[in-house]
C-alpha positions as a Markdown table, in Angstrom:
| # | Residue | x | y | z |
|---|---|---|---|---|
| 1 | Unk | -7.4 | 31.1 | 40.5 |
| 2 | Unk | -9.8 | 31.8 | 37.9 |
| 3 | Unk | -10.2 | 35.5 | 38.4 |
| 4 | Unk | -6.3 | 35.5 | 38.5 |
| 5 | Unk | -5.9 | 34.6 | 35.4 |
| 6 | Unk | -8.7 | 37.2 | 34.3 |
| 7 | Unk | -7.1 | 40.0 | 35.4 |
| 8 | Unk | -3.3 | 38.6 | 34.1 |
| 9 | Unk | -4.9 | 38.2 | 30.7 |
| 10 | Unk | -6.8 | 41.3 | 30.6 |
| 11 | Unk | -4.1 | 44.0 | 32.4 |
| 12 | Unk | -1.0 | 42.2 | 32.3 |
| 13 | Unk | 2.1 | 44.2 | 31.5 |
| 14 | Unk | 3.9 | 41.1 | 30.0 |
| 15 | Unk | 2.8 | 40.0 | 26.8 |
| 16 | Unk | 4.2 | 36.0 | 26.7 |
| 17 | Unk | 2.2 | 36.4 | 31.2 |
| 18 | Unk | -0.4 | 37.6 | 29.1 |
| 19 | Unk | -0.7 | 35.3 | 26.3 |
| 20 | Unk | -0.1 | 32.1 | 28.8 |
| 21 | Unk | -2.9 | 33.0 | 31.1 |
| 22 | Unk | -5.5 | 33.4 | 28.1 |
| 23 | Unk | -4.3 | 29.8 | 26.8 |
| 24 | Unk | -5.3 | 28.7 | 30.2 |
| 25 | Unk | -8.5 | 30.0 | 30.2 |
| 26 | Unk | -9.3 | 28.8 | 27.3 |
| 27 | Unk | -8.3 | 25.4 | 28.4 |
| 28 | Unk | -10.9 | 25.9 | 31.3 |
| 29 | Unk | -13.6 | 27.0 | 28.9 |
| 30 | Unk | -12.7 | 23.8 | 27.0 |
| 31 | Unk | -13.3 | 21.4 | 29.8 |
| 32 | Unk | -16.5 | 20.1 | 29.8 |
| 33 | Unk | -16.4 | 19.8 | 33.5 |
| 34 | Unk | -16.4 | 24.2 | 33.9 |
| 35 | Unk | -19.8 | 24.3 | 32.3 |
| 36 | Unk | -20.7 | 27.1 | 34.8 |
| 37 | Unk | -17.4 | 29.3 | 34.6 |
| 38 | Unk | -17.8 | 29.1 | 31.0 |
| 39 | Unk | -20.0 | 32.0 | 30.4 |
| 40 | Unk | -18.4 | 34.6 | 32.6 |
| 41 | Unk | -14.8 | 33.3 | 31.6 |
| 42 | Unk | -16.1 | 34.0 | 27.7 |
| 43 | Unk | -17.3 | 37.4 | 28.4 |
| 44 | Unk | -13.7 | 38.4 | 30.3 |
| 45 | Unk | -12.2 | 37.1 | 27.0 |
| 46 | Unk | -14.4 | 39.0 | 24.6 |
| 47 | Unk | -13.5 | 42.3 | 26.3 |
| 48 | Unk | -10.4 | 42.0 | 24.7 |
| 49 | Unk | -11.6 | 41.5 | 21.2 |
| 50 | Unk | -13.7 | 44.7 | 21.6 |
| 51 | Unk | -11.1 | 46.5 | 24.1 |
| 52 | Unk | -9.4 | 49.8 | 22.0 |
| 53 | Unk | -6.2 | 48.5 | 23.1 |
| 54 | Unk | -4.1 | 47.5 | 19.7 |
| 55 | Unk | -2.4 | 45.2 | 22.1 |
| 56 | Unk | -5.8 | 43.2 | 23.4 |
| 57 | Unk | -7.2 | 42.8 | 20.2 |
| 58 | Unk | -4.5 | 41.0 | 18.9 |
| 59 | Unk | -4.0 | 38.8 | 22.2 |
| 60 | Unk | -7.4 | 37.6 | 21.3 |
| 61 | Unk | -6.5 | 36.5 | 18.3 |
| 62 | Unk | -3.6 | 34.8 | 19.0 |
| 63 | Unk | -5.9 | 32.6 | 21.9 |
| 64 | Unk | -8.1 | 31.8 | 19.0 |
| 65 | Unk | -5.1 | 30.4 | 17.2 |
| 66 | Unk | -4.6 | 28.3 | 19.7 |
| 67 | Unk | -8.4 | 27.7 | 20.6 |
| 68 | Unk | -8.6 | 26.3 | 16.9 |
| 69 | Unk | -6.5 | 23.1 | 17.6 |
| 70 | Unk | -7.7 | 22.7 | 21.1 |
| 71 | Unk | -11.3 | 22.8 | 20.8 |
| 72 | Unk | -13.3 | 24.2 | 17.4 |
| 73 | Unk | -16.8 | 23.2 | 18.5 |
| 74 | Unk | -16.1 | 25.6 | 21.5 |
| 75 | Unk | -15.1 | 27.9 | 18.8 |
| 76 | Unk | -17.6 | 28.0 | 16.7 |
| 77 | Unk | -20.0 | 28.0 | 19.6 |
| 78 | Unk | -18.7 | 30.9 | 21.3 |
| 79 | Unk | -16.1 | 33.2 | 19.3 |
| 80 | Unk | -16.7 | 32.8 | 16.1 |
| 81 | Unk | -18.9 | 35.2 | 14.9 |
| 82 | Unk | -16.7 | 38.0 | 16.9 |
| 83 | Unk | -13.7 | 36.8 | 15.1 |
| 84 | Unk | -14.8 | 37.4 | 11.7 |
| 85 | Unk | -16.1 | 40.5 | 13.1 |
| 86 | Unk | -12.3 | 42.3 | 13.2 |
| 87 | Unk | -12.4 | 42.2 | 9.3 |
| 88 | Unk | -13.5 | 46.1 | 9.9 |
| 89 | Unk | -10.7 | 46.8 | 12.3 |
| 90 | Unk | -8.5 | 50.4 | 12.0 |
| 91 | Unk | -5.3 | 48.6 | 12.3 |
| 92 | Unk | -3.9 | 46.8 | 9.3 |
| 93 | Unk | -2.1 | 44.2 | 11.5 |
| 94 | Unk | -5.5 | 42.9 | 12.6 |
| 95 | Unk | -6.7 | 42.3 | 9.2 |
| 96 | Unk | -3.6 | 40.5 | 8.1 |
| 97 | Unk | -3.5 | 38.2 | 11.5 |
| 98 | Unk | -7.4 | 37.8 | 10.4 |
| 99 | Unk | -6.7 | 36.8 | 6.5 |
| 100 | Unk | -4.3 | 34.1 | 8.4 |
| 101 | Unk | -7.4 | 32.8 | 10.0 |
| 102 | Unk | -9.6 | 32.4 | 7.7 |
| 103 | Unk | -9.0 | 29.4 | 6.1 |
| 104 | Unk | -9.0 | 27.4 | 9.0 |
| 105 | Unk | -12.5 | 29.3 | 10.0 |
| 106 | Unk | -13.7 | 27.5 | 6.5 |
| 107 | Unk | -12.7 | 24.5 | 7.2 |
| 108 | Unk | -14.0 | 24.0 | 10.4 |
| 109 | Unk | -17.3 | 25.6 | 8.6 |
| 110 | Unk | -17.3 | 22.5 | 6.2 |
| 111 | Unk | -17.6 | 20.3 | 8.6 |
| 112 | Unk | -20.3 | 19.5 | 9.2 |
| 113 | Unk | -21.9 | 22.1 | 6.6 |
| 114 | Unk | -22.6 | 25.6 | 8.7 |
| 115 | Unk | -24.8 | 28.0 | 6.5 |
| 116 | Unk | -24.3 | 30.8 | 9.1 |
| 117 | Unk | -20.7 | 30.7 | 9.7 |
| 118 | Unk | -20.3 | 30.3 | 6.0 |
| 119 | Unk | -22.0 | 33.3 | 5.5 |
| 120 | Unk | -19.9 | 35.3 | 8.2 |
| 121 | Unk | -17.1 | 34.5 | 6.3 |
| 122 | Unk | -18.3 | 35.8 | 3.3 |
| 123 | Unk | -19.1 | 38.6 | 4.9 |
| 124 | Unk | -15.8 | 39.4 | 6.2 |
| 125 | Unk | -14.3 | 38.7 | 2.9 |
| 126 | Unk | -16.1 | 40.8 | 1.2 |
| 127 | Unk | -15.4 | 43.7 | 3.8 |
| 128 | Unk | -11.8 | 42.5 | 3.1 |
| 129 | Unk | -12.2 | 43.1 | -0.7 |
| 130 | Unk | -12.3 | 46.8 | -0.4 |
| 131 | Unk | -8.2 | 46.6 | 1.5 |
| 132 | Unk | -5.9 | 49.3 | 0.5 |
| 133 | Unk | -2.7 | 48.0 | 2.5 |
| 134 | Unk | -0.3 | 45.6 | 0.2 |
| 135 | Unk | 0.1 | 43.2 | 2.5 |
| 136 | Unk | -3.1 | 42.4 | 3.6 |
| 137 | Unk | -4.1 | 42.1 | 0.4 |
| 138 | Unk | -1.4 | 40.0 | -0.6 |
| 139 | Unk | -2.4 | 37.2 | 2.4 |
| 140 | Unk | -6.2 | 37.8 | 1.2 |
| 141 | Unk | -5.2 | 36.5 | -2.4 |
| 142 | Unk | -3.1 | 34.0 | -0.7 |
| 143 | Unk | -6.0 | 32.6 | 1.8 |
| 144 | Unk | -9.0 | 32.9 | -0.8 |
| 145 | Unk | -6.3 | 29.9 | -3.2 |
| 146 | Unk | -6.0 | 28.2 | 0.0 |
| 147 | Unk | -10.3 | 28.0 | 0.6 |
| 148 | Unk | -10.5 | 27.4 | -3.0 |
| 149 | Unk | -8.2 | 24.3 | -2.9 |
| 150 | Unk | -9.8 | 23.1 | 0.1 |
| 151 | Unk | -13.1 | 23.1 | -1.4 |
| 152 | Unk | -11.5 | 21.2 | -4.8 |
| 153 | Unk | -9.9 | 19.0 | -2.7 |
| 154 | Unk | -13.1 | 18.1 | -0.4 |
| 155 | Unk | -15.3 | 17.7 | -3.9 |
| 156 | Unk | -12.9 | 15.3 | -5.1 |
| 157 | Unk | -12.8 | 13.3 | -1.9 |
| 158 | Unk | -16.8 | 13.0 | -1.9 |
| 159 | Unk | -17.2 | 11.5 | -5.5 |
| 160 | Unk | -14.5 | 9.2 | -5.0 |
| 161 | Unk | -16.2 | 7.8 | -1.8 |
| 162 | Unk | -19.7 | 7.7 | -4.0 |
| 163 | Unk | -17.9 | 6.2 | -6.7 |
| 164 | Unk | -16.3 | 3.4 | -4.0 |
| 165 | Unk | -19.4 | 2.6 | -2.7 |
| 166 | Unk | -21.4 | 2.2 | -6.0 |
| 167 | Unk | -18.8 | 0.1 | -7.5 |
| 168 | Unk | -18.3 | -2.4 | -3.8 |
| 169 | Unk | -22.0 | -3.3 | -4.7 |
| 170 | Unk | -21.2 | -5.0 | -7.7 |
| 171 | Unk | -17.7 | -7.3 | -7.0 |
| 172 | Unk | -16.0 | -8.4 | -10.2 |
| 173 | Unk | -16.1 | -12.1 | -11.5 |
| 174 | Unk | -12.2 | -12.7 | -10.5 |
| 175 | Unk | -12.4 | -11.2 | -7.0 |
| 176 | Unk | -16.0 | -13.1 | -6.1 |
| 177 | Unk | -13.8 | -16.6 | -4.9 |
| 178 | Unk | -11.1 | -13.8 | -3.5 |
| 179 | Unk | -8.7 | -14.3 | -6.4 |
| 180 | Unk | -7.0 | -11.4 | -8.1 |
| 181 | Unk | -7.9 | -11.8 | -11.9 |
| 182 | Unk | -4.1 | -11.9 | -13.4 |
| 183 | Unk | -2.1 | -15.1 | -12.1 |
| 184 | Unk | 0.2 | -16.6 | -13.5 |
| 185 | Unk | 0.8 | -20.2 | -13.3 |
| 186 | Unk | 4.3 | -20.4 | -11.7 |
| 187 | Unk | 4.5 | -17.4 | -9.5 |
| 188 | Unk | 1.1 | -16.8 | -7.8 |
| 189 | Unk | 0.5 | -20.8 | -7.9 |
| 190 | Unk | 1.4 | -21.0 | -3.9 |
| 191 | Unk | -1.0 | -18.0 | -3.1 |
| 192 | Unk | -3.9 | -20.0 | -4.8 |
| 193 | Unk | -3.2 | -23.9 | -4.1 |
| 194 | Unk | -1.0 | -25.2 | -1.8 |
| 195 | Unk | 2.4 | -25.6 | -1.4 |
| 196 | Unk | 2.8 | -29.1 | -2.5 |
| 197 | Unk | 1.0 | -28.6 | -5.8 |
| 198 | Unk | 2.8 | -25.4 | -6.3 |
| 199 | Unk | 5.8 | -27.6 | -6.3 |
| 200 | Unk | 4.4 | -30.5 | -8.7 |
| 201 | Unk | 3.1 | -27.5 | -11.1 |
| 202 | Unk | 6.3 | -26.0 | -11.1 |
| 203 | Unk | 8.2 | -29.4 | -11.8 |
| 204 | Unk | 6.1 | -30.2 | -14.3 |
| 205 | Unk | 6.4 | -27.1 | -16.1 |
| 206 | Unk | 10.6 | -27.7 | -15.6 |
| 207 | Unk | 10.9 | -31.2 | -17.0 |
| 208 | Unk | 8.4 | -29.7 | -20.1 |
| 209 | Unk | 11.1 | -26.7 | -20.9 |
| 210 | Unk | 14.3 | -29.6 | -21.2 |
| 211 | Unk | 14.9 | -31.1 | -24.6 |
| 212 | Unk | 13.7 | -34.6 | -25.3 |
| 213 | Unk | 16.5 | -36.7 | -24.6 |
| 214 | Unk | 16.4 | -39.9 | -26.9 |
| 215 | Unk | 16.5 | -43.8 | -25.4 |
| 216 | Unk | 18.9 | -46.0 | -27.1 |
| 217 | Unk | 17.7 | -48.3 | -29.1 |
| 218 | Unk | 17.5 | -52.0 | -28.8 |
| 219 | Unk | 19.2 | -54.2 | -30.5 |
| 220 | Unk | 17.3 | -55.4 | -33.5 |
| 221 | Unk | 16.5 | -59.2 | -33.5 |
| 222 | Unk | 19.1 | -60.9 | -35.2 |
| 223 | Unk | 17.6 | -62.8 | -39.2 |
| 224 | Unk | 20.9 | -64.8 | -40.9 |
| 225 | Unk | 23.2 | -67.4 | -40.6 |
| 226 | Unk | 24.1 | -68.5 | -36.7 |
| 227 | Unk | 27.4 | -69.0 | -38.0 |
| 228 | Unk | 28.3 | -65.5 | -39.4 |
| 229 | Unk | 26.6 | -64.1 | -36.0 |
| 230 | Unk | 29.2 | -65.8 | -33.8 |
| 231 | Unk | 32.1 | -64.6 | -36.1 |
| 232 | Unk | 31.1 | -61.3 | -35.8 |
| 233 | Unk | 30.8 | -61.6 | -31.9 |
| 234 | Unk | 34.3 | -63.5 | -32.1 |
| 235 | Unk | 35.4 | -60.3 | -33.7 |
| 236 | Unk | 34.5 | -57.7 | -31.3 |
| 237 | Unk | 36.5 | -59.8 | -28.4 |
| 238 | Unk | 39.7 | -59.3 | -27.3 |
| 239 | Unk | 42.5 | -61.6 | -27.9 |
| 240 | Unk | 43.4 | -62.6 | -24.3 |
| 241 | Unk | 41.0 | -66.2 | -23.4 |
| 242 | Unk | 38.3 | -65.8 | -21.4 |
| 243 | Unk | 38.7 | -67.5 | -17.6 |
| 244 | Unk | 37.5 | -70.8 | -17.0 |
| 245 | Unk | 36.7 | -71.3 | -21.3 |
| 246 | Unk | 37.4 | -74.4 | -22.7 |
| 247 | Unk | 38.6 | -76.3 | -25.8 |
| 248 | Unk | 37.6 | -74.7 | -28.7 |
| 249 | Unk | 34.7 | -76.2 | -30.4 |
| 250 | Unk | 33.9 | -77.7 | -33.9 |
| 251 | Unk | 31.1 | -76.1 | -36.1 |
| 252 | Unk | 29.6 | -78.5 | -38.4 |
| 253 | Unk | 27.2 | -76.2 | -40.7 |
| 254 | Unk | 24.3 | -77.8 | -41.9 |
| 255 | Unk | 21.2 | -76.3 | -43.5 |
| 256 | Unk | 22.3 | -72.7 | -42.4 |
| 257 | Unk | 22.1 | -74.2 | -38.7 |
| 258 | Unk | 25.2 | -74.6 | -36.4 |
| 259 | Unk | 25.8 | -77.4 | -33.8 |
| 260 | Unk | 28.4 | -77.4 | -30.9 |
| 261 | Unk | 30.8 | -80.0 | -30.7 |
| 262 | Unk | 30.9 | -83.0 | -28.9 |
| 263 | Unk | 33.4 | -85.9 | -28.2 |
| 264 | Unk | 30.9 | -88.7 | -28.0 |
| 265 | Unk | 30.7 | -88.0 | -31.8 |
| 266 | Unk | 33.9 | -88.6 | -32.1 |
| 267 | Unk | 34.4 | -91.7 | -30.7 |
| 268 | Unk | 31.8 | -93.0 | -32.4 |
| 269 | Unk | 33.2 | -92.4 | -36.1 |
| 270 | Unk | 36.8 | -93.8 | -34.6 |
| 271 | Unk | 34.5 | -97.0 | -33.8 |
| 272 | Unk | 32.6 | -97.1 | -37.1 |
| 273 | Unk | 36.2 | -96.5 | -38.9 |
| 274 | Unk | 37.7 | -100.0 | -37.2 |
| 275 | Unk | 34.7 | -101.9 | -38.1 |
């Protein structure tokens, strides 16, 4: 079905028949598989890039639109030079759909680094310089900002990988045990220590923060009379008797020191009082 598809791309009458049969070409010429088709299908392909049909010339470079996405080592291999070749096509509405192109053409000549396809591109720019139609021009100015901020952007993306790379030789102090060099001791305790210290840290830190709540005092040791000590607990009692409390007692004081009472006494100055 190959030669099929060669003769709907090159002579078709509908341009979306057209257009699908070149895609699947260039699928084929893709395919790694159709090493031997790959140099006949290329030449069918390039007769339209250097047919004087209007109509050809830009079906070729709408394939290569979609050849950039689908394979650009193919594309560089094969079609590139013949693409940056249109920039000194008669018809305006090559040049613009070629200003389009180009710069996707630079990027895929940045990497890797192509001196030659660089150069091409140059090339075609500076044939593009001389342009008298506005809008070509206009897309021109529009696709040398986009190269330009490419290249600014790839510059940027190199020295920060060189500046990674010399600064992952030396690891700082904080990050040499795998610790991140600002913790703090109540919130980032857990991812350091475990789970139970994280908890005593924490209480202790909690207990610290509450004011110091005073013990009562003890009672101070008592230095007087016994007597005037058991008024004054007399005092503090309550009317009502105590359960179970007996008679009251006699106090005899003698030398500041009080004695309970006992009935044997008693009876024993009744006796001496008979006598």
């Amino acid at each position: 079905f190959v030669p099929l598809l060669l003769s709907r791309a090159v002579s078709g009458r509908i341009l979306p028949c057209r257009v699908a049969a070149l895609n699947t070409l260039l699928v084929i010429v893709a395919d790694p598989s159709q090493a031997k088709q790959k140099l006949k299908i290329r030449n069918k392909v390039l007769e339209l890039c250097n047919n004087s049909s209007f109509d050809c010339r830009q079906l070729f470079l709408r394939g290569m639109t979609t050849l950039i996405t689908l394979s650009p080592e193919v594309l560089k291999e094969l079609f590139f030079n013949n693409i940056t070749s249109m920039a000194d096509d008669k018809v305006p509405n090559i040049r613009l759909m070629l200003c389009k192109l180009l710069p996707k053409l630079k990027a895929l000549a940045l990497e890797p680094v192509d001196r030659k396809l660089l150069a091409s591109i140059d090339a075609a720019i500076a044939s593009l310089s001389s342009e008298t139609d506005c809008d070509v021009v206009a897309q021109l100015k529009i696709a040398l900002t986009l190269m330009d901020e490419g290249d600014k952007t790839k510059s940027l993306g190199s020295k920060q990988v060189e500046s990674v790379g010399g600064n992952s030789s030396v690891p700082r102090k904080g990050n040499m045990l795998g610790v991140s060099n600002s913790i703090s001791p109540l919130t980032d305790m857990r991812s350091v220590t475990g789970d139970s210290t994280a908890r005593s840290v924490s209480s202790h830190y909690t207990v610290a923060s509450q004011p110091h709540q005073t013990s009562p005092s003890r009672p101070r040791p008592y230095s007087g009379n016994q007597t005037s000590r058991i008024q004054s607990m007399t005092v503090g009692t309550t009317d009502s008797p105590r359960p179970n409390q007996g008679p009251p007692r006699s106090v005899s004081q003698k030398s500041g020191v009080s004695r309970p009472h006992r009935p044997s006494e008693d009876k024993r100055r009744q006796s001496l009082s008979k006598r």
